[in-house]
TIMI-2910 file (N, C-alpha, C, CB; in pm, 1 decimal, decimal comma, always signed):
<rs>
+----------+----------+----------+----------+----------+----------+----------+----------+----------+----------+----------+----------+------+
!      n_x !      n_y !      n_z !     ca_x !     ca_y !     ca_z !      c_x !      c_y !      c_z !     cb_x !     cb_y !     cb_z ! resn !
+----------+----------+----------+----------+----------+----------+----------+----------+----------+----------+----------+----------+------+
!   -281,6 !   -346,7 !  -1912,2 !   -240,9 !   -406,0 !  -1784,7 !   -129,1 !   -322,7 !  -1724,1 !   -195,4 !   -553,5 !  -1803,6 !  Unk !
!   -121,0 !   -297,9 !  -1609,0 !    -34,8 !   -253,0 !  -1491,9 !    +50,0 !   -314,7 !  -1393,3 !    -99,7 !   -202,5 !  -1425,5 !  Unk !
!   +196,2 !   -322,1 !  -1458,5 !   +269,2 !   -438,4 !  -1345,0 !   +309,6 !   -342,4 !  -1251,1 !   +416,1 !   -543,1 !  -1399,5 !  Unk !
!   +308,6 !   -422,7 !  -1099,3 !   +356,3 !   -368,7 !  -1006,1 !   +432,7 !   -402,1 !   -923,6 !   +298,1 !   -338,6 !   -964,4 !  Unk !
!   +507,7 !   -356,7 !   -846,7 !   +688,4 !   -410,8 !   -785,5 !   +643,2 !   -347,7 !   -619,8 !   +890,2 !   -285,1 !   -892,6 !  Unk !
!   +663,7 !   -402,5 !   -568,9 !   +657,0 !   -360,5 !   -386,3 !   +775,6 !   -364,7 !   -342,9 !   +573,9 !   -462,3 !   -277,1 !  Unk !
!   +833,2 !   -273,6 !   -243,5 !   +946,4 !   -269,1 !   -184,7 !   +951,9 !   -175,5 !    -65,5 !  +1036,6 !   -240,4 !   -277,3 !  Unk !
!  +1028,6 !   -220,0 !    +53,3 !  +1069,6 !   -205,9 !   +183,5 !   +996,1 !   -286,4 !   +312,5 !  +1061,1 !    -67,8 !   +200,9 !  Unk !
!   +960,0 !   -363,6 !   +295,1 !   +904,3 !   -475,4 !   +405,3 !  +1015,0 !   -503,0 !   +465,1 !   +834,1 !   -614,5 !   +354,5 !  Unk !
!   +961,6 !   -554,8 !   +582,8 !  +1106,9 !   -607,4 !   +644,9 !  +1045,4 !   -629,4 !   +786,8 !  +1258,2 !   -483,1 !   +640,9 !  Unk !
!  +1107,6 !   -695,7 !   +884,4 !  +1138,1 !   -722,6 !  +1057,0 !  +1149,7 !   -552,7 !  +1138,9 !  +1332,9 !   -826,8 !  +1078,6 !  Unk !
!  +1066,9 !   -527,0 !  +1216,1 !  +1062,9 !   -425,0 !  +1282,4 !   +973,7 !   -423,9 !  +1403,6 !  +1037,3 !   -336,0 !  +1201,6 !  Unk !
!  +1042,4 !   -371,1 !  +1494,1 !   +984,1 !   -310,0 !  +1667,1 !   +852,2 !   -237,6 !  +1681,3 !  +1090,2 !   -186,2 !  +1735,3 !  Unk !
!   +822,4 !   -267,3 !  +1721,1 !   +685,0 !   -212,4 !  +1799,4 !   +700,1 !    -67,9 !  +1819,4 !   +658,3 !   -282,3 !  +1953,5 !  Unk !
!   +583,0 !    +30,7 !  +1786,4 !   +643,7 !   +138,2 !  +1771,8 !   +733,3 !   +211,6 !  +1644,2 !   +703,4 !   +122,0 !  +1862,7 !  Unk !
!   +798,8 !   +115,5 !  +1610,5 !   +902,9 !   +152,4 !  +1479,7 !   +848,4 !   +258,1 !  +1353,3 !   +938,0 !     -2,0 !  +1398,0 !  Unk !
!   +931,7 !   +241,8 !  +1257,6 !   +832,0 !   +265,2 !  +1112,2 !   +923,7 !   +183,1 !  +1000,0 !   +810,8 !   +465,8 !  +1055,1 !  Unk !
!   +843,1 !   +198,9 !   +864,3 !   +851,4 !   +125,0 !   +748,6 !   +831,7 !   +212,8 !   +648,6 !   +764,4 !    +17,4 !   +741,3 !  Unk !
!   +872,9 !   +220,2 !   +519,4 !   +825,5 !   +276,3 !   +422,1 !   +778,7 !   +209,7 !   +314,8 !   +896,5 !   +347,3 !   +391,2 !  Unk !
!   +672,9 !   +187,1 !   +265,9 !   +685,1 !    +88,2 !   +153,7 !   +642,3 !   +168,2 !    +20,0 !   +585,8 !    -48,8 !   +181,2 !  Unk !
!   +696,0 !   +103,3 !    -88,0 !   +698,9 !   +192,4 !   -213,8 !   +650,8 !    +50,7 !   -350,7 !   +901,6 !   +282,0 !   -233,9 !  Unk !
!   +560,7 !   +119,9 !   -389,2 !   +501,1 !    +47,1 !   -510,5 !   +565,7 !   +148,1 !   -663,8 !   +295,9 !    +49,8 !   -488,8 !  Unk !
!   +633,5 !    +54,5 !   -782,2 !   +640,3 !   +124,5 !   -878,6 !   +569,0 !    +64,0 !   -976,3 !   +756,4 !   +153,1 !   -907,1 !  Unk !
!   +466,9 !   +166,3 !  -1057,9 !   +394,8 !    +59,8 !  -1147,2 !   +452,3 !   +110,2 !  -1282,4 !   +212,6 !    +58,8 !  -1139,3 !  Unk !
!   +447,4 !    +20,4 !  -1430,6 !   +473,1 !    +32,1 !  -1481,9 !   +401,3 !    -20,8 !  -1595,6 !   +550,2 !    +28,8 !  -1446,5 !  Unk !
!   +364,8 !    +19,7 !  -1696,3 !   +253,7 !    -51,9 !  -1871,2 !   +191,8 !    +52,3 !  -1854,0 !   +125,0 !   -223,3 !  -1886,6 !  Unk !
!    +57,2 !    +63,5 !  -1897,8 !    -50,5 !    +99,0 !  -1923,3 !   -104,8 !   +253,1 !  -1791,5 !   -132,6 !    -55,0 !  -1923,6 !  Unk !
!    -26,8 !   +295,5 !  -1793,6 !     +4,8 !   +418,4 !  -1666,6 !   -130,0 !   +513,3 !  -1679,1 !   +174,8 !   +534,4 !  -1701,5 !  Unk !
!   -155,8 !   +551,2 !  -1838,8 !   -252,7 !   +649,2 !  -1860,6 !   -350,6 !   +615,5 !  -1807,1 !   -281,1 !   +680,6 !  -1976,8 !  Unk !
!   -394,4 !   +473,8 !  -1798,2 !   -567,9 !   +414,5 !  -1764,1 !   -577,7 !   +435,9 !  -1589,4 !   -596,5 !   +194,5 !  -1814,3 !  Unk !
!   -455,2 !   +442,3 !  -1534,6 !   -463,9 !   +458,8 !  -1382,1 !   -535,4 !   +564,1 !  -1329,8 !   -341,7 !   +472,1 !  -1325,4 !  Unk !
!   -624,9 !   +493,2 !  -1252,9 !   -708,2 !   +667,2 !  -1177,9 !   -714,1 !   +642,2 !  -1007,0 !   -936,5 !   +699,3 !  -1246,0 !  Unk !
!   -689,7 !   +525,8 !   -942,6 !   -638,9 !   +474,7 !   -824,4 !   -542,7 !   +390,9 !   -788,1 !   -708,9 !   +435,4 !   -780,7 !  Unk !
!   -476,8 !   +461,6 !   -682,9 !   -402,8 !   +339,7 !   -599,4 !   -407,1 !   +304,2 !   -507,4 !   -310,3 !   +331,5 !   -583,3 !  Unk !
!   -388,9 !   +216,9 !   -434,7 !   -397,2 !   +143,4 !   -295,6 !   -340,1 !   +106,4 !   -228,9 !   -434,1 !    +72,2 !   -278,9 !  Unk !
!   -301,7 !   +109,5 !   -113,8 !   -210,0 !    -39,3 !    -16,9 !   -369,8 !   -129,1 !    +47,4 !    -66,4 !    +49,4 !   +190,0 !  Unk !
!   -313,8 !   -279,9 !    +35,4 !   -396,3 !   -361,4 !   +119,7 !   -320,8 !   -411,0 !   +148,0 !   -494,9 !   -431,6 !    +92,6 !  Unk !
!   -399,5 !   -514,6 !   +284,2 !   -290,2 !   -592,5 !   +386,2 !   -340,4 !   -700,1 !   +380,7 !   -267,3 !   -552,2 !   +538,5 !  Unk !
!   -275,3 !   -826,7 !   +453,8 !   -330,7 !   -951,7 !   +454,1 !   -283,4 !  -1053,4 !   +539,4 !   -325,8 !   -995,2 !   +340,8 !  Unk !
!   -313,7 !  -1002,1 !   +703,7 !   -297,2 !  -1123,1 !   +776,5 !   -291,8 !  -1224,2 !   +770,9 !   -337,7 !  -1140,1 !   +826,9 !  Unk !
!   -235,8 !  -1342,6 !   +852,3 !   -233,4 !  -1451,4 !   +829,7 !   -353,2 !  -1477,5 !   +891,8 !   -124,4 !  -1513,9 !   +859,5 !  Unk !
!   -450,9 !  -1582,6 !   +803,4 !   -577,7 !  -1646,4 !   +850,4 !   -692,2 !  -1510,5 !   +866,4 !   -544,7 !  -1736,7 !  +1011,4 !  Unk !
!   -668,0 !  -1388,6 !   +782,6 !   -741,7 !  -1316,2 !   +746,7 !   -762,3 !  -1223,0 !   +628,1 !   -741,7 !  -1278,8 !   +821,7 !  Unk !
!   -870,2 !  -1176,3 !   +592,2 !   -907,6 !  -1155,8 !   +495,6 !   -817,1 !  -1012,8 !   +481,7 !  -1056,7 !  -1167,5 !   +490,2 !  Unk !
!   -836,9 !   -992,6 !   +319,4 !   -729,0 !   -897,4 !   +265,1 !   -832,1 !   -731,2 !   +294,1 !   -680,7 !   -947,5 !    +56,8 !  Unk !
!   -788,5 !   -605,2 !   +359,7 !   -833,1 !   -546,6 !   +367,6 !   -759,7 !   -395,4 !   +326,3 !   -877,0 !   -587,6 !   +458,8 !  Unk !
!   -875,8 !   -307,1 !   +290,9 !   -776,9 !   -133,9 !   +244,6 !   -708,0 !    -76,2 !   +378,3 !   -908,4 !    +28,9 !   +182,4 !  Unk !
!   -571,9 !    -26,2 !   +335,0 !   -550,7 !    +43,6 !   +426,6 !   -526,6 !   +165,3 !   +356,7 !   -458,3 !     -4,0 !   +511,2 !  Unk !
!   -528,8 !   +189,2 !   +292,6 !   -484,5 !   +335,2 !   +242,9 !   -527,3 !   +347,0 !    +99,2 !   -317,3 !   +362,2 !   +252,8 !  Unk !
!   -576,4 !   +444,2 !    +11,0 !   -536,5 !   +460,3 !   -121,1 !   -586,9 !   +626,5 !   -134,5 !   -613,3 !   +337,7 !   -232,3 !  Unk !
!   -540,9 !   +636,3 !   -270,7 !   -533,4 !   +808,2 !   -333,8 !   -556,4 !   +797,0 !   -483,4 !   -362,7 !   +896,8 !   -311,4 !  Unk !
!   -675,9 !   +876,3 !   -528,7 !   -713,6 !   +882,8 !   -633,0 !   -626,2 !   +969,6 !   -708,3 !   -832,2 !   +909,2 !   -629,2 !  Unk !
!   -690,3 !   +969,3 !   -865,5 !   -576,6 !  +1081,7 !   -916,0 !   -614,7 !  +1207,2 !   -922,1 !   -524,4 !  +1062,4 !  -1049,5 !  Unk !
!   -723,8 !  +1258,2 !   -869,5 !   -726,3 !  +1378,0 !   -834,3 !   -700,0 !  +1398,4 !   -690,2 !   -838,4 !  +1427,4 !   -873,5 !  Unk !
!   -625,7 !  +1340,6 !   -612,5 !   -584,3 !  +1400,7 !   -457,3 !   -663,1 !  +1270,3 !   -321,6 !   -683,5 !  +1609,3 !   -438,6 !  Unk !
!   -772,2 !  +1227,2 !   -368,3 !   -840,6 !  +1206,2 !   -266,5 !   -760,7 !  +1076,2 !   -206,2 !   -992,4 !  +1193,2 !   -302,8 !  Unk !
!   -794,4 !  +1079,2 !    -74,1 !   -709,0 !   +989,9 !     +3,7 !   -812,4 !   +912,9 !   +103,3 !   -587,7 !  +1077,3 !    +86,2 !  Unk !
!   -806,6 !   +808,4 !    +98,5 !   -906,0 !   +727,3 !   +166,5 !   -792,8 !   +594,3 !   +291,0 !  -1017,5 !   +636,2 !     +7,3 !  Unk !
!   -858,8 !   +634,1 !   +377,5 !   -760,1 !   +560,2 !   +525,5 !   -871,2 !   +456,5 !   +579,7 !   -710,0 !   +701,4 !   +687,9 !  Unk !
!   -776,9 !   +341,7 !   +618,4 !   -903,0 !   +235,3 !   +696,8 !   -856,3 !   +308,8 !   +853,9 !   -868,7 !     -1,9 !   +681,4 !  Unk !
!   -960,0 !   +278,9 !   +922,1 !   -976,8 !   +378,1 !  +1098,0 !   -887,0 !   +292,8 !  +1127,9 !  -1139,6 !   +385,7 !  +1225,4 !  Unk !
!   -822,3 !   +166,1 !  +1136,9 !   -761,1 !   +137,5 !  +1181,5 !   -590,3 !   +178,4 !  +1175,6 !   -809,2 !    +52,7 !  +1166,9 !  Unk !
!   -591,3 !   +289,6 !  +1061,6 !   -440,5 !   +351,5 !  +1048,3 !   -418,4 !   +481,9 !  +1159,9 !   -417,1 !   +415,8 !   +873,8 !  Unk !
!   -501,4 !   +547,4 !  +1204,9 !   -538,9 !   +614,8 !  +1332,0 !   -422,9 !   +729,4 !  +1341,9 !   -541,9 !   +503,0 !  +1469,4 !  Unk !
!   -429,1 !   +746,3 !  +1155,5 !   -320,0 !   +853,5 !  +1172,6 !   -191,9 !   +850,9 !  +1185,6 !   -335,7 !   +911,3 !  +1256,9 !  Unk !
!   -151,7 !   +693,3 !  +1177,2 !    -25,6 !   +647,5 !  +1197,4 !    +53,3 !   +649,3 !  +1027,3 !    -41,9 !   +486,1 !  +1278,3 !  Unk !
!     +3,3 !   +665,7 !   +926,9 !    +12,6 !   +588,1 !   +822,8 !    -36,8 !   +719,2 !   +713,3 !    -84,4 !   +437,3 !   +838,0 !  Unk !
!    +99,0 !   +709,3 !   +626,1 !    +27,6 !   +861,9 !   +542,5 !    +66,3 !   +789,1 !   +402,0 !   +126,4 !  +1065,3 !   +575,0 !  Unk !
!     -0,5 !   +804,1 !   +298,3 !     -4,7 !   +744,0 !   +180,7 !    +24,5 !   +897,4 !    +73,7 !   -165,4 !   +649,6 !   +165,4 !  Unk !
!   +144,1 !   +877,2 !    -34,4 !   +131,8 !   +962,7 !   -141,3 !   +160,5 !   +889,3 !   -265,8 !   +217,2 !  +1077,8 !   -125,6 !  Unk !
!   +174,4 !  +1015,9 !   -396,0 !   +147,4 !   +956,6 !   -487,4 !   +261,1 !  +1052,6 !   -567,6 !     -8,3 !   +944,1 !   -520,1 !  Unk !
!   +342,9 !  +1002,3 !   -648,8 !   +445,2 !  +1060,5 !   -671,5 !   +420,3 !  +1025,6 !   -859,3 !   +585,2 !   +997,1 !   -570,6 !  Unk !
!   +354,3 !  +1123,5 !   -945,7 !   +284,1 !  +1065,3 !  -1073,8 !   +377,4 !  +1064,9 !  -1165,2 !   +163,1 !  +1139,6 !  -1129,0 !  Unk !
!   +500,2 !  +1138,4 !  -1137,4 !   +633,5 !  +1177,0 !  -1230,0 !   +686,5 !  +1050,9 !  -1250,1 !   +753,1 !  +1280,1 !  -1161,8 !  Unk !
!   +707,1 !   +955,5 !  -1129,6 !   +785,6 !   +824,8 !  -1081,6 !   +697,7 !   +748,9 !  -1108,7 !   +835,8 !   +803,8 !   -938,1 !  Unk !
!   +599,6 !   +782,7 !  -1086,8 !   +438,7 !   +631,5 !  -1088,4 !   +483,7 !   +586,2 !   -987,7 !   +412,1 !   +476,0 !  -1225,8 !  Unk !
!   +518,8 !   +631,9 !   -872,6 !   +493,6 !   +537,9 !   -763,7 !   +404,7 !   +577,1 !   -673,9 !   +601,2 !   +506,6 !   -695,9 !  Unk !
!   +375,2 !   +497,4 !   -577,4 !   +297,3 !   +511,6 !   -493,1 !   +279,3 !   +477,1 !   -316,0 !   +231,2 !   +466,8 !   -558,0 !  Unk !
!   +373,4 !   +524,1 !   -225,3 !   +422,1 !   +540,0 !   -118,6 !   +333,4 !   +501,1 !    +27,8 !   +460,0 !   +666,9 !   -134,4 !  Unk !
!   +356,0 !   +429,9 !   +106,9 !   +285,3 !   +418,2 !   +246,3 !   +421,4 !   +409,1 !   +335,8 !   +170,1 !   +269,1 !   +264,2 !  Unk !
!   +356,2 !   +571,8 !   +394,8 !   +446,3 !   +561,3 !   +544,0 !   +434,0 !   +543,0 !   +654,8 !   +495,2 !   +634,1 !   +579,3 !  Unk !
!   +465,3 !   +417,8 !   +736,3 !   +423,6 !   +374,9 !   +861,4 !   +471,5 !   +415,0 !   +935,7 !   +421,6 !   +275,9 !   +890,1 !  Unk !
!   +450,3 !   +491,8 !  +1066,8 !   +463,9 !   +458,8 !  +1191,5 !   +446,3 !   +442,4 !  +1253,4 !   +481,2 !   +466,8 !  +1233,5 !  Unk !
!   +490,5 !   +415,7 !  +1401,4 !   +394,0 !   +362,4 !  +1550,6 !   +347,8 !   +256,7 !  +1511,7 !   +260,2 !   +451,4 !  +1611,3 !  Unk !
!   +402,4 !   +147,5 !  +1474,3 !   +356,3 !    +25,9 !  +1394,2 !   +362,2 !    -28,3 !  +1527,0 !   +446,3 !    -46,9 !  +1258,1 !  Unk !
!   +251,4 !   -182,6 !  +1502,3 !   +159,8 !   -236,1 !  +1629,4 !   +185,3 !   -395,6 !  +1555,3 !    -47,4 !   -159,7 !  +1648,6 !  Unk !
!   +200,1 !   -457,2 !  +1704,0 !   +198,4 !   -630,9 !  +1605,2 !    +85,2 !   -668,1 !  +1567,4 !   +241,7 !   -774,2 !  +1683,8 !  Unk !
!    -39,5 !   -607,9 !  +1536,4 !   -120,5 !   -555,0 !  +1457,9 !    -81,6 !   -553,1 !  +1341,7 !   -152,6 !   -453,4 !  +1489,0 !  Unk !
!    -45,1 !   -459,5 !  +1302,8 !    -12,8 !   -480,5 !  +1199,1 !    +99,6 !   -544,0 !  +1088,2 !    -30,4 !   -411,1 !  +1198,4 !  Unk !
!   +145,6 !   -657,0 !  +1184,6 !   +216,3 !   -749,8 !  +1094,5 !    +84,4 !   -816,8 !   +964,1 !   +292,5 !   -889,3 !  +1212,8 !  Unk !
!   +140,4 !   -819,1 !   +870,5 !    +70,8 !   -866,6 !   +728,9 !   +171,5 !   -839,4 !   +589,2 !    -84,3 !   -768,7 !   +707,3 !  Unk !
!   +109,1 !   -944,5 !   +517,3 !   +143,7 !   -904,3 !   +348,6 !   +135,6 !   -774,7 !   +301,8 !    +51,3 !   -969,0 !   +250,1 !  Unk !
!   +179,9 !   -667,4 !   +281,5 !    +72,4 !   -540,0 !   +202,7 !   +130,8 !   -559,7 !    +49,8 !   +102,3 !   -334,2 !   +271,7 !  Unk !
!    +17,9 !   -530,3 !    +16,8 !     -3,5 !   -538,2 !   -124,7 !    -79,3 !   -410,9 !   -213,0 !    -83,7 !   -663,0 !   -138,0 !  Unk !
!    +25,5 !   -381,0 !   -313,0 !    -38,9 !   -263,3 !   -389,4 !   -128,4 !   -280,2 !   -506,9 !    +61,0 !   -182,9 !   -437,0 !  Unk !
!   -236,8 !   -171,7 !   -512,2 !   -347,6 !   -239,7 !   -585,3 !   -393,8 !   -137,8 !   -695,4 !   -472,6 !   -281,9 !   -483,1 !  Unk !
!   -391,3 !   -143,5 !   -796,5 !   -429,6 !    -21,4 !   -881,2 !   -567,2 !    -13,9 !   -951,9 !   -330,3 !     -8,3 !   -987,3 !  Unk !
!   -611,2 !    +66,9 !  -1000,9 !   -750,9 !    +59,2 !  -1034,3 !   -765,1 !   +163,1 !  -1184,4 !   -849,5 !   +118,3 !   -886,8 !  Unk !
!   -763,3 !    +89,3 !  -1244,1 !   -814,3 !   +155,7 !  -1367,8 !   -922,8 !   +166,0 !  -1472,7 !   -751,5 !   +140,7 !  -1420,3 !  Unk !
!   -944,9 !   +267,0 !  -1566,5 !  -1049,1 !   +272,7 !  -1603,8 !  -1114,4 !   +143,4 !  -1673,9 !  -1042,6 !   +374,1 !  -1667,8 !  Unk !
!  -1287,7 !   +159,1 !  -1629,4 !  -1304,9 !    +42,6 !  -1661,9 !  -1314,0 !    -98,1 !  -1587,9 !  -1232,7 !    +43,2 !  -1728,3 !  Unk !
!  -1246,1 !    -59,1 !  -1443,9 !  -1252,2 !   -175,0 !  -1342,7 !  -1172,8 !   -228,8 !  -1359,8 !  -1341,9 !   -257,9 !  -1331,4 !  Unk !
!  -1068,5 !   -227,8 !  -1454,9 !   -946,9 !   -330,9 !  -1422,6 !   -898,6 !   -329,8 !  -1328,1 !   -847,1 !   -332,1 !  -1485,2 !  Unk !
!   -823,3 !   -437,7 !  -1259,4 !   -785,8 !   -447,0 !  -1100,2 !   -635,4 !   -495,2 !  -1154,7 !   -893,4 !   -577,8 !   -977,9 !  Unk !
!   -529,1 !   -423,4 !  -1119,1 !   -388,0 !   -493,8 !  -1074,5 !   -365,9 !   -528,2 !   -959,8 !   -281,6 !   -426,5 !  -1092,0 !  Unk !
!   -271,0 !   -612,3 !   -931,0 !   -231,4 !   -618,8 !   -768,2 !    -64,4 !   -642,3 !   -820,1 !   -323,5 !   -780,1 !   -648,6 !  Unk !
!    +19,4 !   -593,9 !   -699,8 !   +169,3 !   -683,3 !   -694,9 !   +139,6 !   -764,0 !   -615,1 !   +309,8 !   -619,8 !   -649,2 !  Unk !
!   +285,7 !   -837,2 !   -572,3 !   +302,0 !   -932,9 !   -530,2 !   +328,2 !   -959,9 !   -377,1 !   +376,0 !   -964,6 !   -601,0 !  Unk !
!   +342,7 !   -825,5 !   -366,9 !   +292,9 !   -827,2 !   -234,7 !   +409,0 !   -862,4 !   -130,9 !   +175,6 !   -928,7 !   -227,1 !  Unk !
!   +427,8 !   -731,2 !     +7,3 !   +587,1 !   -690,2 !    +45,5 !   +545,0 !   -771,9 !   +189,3 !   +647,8 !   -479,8 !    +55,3 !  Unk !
!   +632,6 !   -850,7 !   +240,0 !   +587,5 !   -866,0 !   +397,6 !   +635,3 !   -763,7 !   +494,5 !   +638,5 !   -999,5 !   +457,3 !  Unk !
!   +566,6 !   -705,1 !   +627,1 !   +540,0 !   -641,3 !   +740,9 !   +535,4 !   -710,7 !   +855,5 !   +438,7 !   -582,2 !   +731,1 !  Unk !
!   +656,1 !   -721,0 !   +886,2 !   +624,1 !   -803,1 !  +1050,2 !   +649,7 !   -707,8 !  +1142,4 !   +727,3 !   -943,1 !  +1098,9 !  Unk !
!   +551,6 !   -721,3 !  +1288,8 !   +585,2 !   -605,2 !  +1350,4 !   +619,2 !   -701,0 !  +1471,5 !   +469,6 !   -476,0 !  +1361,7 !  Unk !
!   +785,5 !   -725,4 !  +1551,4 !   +816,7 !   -830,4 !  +1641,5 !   +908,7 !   -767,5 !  +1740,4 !   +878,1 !   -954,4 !  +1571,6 !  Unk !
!   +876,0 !   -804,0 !  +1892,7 !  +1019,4 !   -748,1 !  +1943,7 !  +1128,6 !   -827,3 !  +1991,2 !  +1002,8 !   -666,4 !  +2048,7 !  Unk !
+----------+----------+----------+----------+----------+----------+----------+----------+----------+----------+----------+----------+------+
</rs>
């Protein structure tokens, strides 16, 4: 198992940016993906970003280039950088790991409000 910690959510402007940072920690070797998902209120939880452990980086169209995801393997963390944030994208994000075998972690997940 893979625990995971979310951090930098917060109240922010239209336009603005955010950084949010996942650190995971247990069972590190079995990791071969990570993720950010989001989770509107009164909607379903969806990908916005993740990066395999060989490089690959997968974006939902709705990040439009606003939103760059890395992977820092020294730290085990795992980074989403927002900007040009939209009250759109106010939501939960939540980091999601994937390891061999299909195990699924999630944290607990950082709130994103985007308000002016």
């Amino acid at each position: 198992q893979v625990q995971l910690v979310e951090s930098g959510g917060g109240l922010v402007q239209p336009g603005g940016s955010l950084r949010l940072s996942c650190a995971a920690s247990g069972r590190l070797s079995q990791i071969y993906y990570m993720a950010w998902h989001r989770q509107g209120l009164g909607k379903l939880r969806e990908l916005v970003a993740g990066i395999s452990i060989d490089g690959r980086i997968d974006y939902a169209d709705f990040v439009k280039g606003r939103f760059t995801i890395s992977r820092d393997n020294a730290k085990r963390t795992v980074t989403l950088q927002m900007s040009d944030l939209e009250f759109e994208d106010t939501a939960a994000y939540y980091c999601q790991v994937v390891s061999y075998g299909g195990i699924v972690d999630w944290g607990q997940g950082t709130q994103v409000t985007v308000s002016s």
